[in-house]
DRENDO-1510 file (C-alpha; in Angstrom, 1 decimal, always signed):
<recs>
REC; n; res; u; v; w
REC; 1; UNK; +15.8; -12.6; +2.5 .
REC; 2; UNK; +17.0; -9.4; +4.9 .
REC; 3; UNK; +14.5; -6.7; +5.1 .
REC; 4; UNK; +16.8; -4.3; +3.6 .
REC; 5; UNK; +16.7; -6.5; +0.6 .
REC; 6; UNK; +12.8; -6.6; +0.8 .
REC; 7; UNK; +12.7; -2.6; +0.2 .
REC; 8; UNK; +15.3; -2.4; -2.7 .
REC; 9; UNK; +12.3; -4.6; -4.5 .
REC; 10; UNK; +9.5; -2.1; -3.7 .
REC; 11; UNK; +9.3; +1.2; -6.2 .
REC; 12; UNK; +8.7; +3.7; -3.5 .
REC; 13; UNK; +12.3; +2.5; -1.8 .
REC; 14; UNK; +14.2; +3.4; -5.4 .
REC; 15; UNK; +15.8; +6.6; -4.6 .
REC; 16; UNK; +17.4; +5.2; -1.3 .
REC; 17; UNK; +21.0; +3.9; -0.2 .
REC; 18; UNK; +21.1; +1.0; +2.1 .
REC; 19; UNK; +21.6; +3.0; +4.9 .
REC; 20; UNK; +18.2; +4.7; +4.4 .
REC; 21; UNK; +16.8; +1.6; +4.2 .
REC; 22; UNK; +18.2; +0.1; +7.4 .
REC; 23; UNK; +16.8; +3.4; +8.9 .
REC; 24; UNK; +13.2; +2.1; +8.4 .
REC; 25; UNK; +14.1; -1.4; +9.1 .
REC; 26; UNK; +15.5; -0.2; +12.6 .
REC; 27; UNK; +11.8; +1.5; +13.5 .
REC; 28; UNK; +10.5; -0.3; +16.2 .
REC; 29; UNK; +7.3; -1.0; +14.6 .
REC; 30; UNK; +9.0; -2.7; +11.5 .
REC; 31; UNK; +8.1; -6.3; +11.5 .
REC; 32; UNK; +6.7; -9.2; +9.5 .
REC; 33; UNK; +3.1; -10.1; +9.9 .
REC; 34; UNK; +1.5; -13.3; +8.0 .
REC; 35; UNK; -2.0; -13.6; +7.0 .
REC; 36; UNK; -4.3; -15.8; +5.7 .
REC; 37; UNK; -6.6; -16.2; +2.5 .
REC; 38; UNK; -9.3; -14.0; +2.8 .
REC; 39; UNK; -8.1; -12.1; +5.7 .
REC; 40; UNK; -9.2; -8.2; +5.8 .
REC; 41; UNK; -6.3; -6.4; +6.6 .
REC; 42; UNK; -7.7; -3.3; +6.5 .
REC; 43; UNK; -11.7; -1.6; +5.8 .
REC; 44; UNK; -12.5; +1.6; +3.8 .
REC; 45; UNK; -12.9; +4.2; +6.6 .
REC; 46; UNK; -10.4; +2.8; +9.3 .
REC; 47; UNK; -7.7; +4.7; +10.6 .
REC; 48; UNK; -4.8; +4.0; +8.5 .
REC; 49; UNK; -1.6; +3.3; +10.7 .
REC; 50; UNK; +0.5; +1.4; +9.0 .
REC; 51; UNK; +2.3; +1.2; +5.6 .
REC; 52; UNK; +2.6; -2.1; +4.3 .
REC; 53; UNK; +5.0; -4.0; +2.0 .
REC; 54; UNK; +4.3; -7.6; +0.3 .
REC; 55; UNK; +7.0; -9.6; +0.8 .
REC; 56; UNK; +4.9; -13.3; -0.7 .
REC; 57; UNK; +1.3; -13.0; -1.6 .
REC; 58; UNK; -1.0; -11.9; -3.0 .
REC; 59; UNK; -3.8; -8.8; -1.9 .
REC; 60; UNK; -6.8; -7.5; -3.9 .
REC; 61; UNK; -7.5; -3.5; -2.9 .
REC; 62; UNK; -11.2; -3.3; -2.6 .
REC; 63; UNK; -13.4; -0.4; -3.8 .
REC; 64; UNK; -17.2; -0.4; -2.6 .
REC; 65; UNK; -19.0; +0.8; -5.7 .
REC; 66; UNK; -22.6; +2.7; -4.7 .
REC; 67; UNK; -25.6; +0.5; -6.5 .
REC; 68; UNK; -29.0; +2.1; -6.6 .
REC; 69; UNK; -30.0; +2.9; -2.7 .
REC; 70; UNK; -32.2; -0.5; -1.9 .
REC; 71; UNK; -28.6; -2.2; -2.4 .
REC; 72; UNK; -25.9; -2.0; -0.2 .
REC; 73; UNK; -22.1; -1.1; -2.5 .
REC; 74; UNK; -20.8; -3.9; -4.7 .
REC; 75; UNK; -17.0; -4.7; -3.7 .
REC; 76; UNK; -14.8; -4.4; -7.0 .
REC; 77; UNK; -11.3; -5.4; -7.2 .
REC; 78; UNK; -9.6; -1.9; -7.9 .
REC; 79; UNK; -6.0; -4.0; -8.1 .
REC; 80; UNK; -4.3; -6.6; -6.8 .
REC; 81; UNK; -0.9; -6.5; -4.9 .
REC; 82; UNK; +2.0; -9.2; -6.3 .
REC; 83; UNK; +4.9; -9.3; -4.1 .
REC; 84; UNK; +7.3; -6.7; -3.5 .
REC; 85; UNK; +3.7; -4.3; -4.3 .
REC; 86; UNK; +3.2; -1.3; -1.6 .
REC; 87; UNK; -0.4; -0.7; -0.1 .
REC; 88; UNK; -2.0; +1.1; +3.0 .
REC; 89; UNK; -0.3; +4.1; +1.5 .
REC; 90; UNK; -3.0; +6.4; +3.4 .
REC; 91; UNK; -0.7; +6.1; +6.5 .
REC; 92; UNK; +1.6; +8.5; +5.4 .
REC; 93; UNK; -0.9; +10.7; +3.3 .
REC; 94; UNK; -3.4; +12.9; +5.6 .
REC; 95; UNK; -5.9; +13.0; +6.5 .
REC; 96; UNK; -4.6; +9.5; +7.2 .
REC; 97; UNK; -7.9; +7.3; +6.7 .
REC; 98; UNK; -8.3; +4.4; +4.4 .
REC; 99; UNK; -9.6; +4.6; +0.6 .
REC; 100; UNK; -10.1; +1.0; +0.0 .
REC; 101; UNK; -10.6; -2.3; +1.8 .
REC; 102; UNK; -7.2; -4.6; +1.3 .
REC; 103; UNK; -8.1; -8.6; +1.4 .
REC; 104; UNK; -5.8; -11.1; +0.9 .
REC; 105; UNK; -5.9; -13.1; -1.7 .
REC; 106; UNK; -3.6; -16.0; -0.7 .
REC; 107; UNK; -1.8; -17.0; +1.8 .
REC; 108; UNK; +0.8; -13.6; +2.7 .
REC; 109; UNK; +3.4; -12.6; +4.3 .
REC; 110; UNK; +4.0; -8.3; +4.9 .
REC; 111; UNK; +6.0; -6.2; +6.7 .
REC; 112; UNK; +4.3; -3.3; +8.2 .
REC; 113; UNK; +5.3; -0.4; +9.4 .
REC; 114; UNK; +4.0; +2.7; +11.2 .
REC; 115; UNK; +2.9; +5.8; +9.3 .
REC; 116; UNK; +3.6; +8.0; +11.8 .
REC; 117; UNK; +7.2; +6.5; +12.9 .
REC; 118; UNK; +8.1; +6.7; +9.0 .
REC; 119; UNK; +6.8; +10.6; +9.0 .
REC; 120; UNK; +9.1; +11.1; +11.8 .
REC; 121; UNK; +11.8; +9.9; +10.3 .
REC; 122; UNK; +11.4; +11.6; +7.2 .
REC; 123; UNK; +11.1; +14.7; +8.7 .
REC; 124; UNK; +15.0; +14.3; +10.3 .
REC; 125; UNK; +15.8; +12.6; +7.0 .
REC; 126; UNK; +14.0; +15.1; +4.5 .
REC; 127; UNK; +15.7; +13.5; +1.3 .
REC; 128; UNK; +14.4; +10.1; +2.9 .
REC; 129; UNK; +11.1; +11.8; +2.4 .
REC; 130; UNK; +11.9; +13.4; -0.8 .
REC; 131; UNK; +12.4; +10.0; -2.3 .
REC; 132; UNK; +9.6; +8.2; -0.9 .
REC; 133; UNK; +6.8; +11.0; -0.9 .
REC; 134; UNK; +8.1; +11.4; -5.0 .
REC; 135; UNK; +7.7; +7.6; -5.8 .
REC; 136; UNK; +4.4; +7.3; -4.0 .
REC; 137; UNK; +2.6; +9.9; -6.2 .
REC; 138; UNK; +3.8; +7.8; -9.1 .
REC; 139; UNK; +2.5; +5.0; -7.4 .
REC; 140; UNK; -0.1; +6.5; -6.5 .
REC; 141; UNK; -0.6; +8.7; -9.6 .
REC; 142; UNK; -0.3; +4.8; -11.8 .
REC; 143; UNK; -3.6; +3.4; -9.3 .
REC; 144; UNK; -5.9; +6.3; -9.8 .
REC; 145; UNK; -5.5; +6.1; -13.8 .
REC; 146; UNK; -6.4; +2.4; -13.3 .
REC; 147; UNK; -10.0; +3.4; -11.0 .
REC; 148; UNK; -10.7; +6.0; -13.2 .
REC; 149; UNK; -10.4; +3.5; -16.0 .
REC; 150; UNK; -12.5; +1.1; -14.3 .
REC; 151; UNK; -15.3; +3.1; -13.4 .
REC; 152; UNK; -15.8; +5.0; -17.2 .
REC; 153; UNK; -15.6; +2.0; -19.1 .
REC; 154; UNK; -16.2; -0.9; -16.8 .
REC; 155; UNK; -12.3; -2.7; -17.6 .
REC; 156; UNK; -8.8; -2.3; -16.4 .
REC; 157; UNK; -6.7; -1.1; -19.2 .
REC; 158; UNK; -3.9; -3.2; -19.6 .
REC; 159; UNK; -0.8; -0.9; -19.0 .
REC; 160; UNK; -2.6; +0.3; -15.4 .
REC; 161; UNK; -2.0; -3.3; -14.1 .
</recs>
């Protein structure tokens, strides 16, 4: 499958022609990476460089949850990316650090690309950014309902998924 075709799946990507899209595909950090089960693609804290899309896979976003002080935080699945999913979204968010751990669940393919080449480009291509920026806080916006369900009650609801 083209790369171009690889966005049009993703809901960030919605609002944009295929010449947008080959924009992004034609950064020179756009490429395909492959992982393993149980890889850590990413910690909580890092430097958050990239933006990533799943192209086949599966990865869990990990949330260290504090447990009384003689413990050290309990990881809890916060949710789990299925293909054509978008994660590492802190990359083009300041202050441009990493929330959550990502950790693949299965064997998967991504294509990443840099935070701060897509920034660039978004600032010569403003509506590029316009669209993007205004599907990631729905993204975005879906995730945090889905935590803070989590944490009050202990369950993910079942339209947050």
């Amino acid at each position: 499958m083209s790369t171009v075709k690889i966005l049009k799946r993703c809901d960030v990507f919605l609002g944009l022609d295929d010449s947008d899209l080959q924009k992004i595909v034609d950064l020179p950090s756009c490429r395909e990476e492959i992982y393993e089960a149980q890889e850590i693609l990413f910690e909580a804290g890092e430097k958050a460089k990239y933006f990533y899309v799943l192209e086949e896979g599966l990865v869990n976003v990990v949330l260290n949850m504090p447990t009384n002080s003689s413990q050290p935080p309990k990881q809890t699945i916060a949710y789990t990316i299925t293909k054509g999913g978008i994660f590492g979204w802190s990359a083009l968010v300041p202050p441009h650090v990493f929330t959550m751990s990502a950790i693949f669940k299965e064997p998967s393919k991504v294509l990443a690309i840099s935070g701060s080449e897509l920034r660039t480009l978004f600032d010569k291509e403003p509506h590029m950014g316009y669209e993007v920026l205004s599907c990631l806080f729905r993204v975005i916006g879906t995730r945090f309902r889905n935590i803070e369900q989590l944490l009050t009650t202990g369950k993910r609801s079942p339209f947050l998924k």
